[in-house]
NUKEVEX-109418 format. One line per field, with one value per residue (C-alpha): residue number from 0; residue in one letter; x, y, z. Coordinates in Angstrom, 2 decimals, always signed. Each point is the difference from the previous one (the first is absolute). Example, Ala and Ser with C-alpha at 12.3 -4.5 7.8 and 13.67 -1.06 7.14 Angstrom:
2
k (0 | 1)
r (A | S)
c1 (+12.30 | +1.37)
c2 (-4.50 | +3.44)
c3 (+7.80 | -0.66)
***
This chain:
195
k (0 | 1 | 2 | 3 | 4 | 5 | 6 | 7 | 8 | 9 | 10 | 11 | 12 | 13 | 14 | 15 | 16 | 17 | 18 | 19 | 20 | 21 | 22 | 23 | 24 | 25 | 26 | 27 | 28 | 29 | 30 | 31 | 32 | 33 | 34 | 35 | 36 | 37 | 38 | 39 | 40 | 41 | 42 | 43 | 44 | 45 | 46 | 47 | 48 | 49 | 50 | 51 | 52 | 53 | 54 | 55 | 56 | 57 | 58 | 59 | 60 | 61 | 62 | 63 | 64 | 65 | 66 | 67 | 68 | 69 | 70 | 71 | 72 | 73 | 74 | 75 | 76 | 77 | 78 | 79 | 80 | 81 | 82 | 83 | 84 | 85 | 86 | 87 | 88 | 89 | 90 | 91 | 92 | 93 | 94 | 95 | 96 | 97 | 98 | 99 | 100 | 101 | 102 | 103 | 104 | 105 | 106 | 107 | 108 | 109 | 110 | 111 | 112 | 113 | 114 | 115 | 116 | 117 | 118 | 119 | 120 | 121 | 122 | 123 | 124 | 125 | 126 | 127 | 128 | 129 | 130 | 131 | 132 | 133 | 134 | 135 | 136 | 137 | 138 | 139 | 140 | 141 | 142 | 143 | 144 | 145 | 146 | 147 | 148 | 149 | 150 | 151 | 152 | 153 | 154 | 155 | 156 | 157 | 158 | 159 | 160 | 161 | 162 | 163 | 164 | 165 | 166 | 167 | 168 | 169 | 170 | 171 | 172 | 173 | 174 | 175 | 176 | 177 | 178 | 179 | 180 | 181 | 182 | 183 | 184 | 185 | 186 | 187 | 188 | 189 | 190 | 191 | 192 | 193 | 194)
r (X | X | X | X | X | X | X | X | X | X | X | X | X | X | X | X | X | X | X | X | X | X | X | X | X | X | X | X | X | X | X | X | X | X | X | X | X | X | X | X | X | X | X | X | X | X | X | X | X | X | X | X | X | X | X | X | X | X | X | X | X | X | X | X | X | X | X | X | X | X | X | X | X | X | X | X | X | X | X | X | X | X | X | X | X | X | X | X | X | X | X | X | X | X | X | X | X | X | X | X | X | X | X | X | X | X | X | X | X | X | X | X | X | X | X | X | X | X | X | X | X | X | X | X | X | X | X | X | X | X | X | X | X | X | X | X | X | X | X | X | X | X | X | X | X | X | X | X | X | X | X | X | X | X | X | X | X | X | X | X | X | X | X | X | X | X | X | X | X | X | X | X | X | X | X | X | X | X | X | X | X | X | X | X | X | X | X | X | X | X | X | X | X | X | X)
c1 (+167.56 | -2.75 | -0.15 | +3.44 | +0.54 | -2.66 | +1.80 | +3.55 | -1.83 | -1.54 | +3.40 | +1.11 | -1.90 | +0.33 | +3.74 | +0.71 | -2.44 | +1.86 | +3.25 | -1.53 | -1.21 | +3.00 | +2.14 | -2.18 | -1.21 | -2.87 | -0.86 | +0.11 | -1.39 | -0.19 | +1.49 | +0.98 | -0.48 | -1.28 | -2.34 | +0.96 | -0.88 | -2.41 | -1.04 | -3.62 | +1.32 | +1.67 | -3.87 | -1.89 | +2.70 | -0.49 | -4.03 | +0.26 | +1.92 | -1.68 | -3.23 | +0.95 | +1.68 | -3.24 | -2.28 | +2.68 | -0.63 | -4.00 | +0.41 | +3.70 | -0.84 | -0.14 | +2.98 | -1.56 | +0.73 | +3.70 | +0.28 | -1.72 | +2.68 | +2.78 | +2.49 | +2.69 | -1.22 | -0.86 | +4.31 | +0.35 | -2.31 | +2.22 | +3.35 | -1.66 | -1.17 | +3.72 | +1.66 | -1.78 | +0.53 | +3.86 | +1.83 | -1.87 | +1.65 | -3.08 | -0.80 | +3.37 | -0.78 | -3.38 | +1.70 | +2.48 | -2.95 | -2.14 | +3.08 | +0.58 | -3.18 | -0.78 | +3.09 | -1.50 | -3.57 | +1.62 | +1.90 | -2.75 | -3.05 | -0.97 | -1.04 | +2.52 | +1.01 | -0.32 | +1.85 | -2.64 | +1.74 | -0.64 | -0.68 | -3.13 | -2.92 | -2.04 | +3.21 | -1.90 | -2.87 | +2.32 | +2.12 | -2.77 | -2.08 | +3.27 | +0.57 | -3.58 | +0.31 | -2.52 | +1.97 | -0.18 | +3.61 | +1.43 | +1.69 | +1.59 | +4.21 | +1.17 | +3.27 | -0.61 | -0.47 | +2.52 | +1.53 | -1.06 | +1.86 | -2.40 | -2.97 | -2.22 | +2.37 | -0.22 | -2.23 | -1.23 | -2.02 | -2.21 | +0.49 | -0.44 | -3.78 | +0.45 | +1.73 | +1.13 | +3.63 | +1.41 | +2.35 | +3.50 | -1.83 | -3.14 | +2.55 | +1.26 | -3.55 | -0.69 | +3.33 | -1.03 | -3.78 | +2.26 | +2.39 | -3.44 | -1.46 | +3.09 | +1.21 | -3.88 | -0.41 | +3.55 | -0.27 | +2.79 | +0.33 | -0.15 | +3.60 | +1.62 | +1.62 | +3.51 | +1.40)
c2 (+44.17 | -2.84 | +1.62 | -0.29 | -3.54 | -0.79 | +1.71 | -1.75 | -3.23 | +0.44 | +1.17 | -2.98 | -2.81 | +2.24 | +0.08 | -3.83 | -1.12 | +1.90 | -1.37 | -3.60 | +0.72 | +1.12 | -2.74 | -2.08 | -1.83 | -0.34 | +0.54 | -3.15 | +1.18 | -3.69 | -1.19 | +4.03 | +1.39 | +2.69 | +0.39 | +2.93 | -0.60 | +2.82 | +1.33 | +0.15 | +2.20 | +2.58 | -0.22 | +0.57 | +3.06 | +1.35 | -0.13 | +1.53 | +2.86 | +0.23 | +0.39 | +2.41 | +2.38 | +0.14 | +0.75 | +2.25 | +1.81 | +0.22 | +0.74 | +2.05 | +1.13 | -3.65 | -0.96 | -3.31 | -0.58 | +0.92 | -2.88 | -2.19 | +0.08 | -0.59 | +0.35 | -0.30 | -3.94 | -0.58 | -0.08 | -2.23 | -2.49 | +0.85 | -0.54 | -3.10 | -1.69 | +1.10 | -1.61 | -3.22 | -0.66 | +2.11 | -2.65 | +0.92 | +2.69 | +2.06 | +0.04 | +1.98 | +2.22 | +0.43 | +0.25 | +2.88 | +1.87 | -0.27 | +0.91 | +3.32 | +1.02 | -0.90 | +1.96 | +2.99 | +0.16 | -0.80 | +2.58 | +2.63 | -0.89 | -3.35 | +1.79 | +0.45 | +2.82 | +0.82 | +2.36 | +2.10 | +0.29 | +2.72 | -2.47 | -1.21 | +1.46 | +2.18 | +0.70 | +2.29 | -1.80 | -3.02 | +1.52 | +1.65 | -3.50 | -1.66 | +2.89 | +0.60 | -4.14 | -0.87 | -3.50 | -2.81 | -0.84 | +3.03 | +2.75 | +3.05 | -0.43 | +3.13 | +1.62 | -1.61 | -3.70 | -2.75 | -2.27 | +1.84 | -2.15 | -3.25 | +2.17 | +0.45 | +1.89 | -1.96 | +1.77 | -1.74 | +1.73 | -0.73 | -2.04 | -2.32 | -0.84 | +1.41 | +2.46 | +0.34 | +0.00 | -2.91 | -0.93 | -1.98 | -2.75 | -0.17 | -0.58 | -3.23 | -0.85 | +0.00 | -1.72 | -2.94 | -0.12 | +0.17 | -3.05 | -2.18 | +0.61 | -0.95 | -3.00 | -1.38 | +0.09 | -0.62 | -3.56 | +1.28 | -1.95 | +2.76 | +1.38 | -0.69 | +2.79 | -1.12 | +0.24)
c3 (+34.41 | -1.22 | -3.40 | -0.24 | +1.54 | -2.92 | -2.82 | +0.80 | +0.47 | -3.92 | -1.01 | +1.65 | -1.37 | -3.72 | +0.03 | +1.62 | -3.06 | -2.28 | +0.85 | -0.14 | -3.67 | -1.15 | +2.39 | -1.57 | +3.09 | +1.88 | +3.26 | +2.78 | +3.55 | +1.03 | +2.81 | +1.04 | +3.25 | -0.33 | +3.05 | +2.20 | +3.56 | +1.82 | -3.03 | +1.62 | +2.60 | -2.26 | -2.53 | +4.13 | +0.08 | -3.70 | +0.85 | +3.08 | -0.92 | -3.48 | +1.82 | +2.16 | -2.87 | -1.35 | +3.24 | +0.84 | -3.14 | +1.03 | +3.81 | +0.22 | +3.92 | +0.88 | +2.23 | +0.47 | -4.25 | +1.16 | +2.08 | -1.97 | -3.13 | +2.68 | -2.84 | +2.27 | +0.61 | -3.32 | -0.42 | +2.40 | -1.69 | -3.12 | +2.08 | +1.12 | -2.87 | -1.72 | +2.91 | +0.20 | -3.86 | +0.30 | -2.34 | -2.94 | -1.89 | -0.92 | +3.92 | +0.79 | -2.26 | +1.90 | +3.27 | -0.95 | -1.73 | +2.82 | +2.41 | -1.73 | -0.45 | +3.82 | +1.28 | -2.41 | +1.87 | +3.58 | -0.33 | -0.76 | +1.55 | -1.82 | -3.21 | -3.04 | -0.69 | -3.73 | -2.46 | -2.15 | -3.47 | -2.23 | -2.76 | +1.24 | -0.67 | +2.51 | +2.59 | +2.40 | +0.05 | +1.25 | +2.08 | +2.05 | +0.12 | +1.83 | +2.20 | +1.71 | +1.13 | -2.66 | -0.95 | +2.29 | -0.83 | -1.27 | +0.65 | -1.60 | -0.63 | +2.16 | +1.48 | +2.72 | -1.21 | +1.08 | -2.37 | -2.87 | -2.38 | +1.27 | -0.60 | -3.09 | -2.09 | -3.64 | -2.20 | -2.68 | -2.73 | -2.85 | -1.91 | +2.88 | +0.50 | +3.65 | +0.14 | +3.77 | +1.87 | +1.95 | +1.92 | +0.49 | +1.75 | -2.78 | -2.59 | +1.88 | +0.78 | -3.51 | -1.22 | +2.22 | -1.33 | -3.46 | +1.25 | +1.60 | -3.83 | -1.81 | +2.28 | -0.32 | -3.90 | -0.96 | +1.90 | +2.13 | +3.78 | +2.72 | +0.40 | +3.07 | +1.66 | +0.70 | +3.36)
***
């Protein structure tokens, strides 16, 4: 999910230039607020559980490396950090990602279950990696999964630089990293959500 809060963030910044060329304007971040509160817990989160995806990877038969990613708390320092900075648009988009995607792993073990498209490359290969526990996070999308449709069921092939499948709650995870991008370069004041 990094690589891909990256690539929207480029696309971002690309795009909200490109409409200031051709809007001929340029951009004015002064006086914005643009600070999002917590945002040190939810970088202490991404570490953690980045960390522990990769010692994972090095010592599988550790159940201590299971603990340690705690991805179950590493949503509630997202549903936090969304909360405490709610009236910004970009944040409710945030929340209801991380809402779905949290219902998704509650619901089958606290790892996301993930659809194994035949347009990826090396199918068997995957598909046996998520069902011998191998991913810290992940899990093979079964008969027997619960809210499938919250799950990782959107393939996306090449030509996308990563090809992987996401889910319902990623795609409004990455439309608010989209909205933070656009709101900061186009000058815009943080929308208010109206109540």
């Amino acid at each position: 999910m990094i690589s891909e809060i990256i690539l929207i963030s480029i696309l971002s910044i690309l795009i909200a230039i490109l409409i200031l060329i051709t809007t001929k304007k340029s951009p004015d971040i002064t006086n914005r607020n643009f600070e999002i509160k917590g945002y040190k817990l939810l970088i202490l989160t991404a570490v953690i559980e980045i960390t522990a995806q990769f010692l994972f990877r090095r010592f599988p038969s550790s159940s201590l490396l299971r603990y340690l990613s705690l991805s179950w708390l590493i949503y509630f320092a997202i549903f936090y950090v969304a909360a405490i900075n709610i009236k910004k648009s970009y944040m409710m988009l945030f929340f209801i990602g991380t809402l779905l995607n949290f219902i998704a792993i509650a619901s089958n073990g606290f790892k996301m279950p993930v659809f194994v498209s035949d347009v990826l490359g090396d199918v068997e290969a995957k598909r046996l990696y998520l069902q011998t526990g191998q991913d810290l996070i992940h899990s093979l999308l079964t008969d027997k999964t619960k809210f499938k449709f919250l799950c990782d069921i959107i393939t996306i092939p090449s030509p996308y630089p990563f090809s992987k499948t996401i889910s319902i709650g990623d795609v409004f995870l990455l439309a608010g990293v989209f909205a933070y991008w656009q709101d900061l370069l186009e000058g815009k004041k943080s929308r208010k959500i109206v109540k």
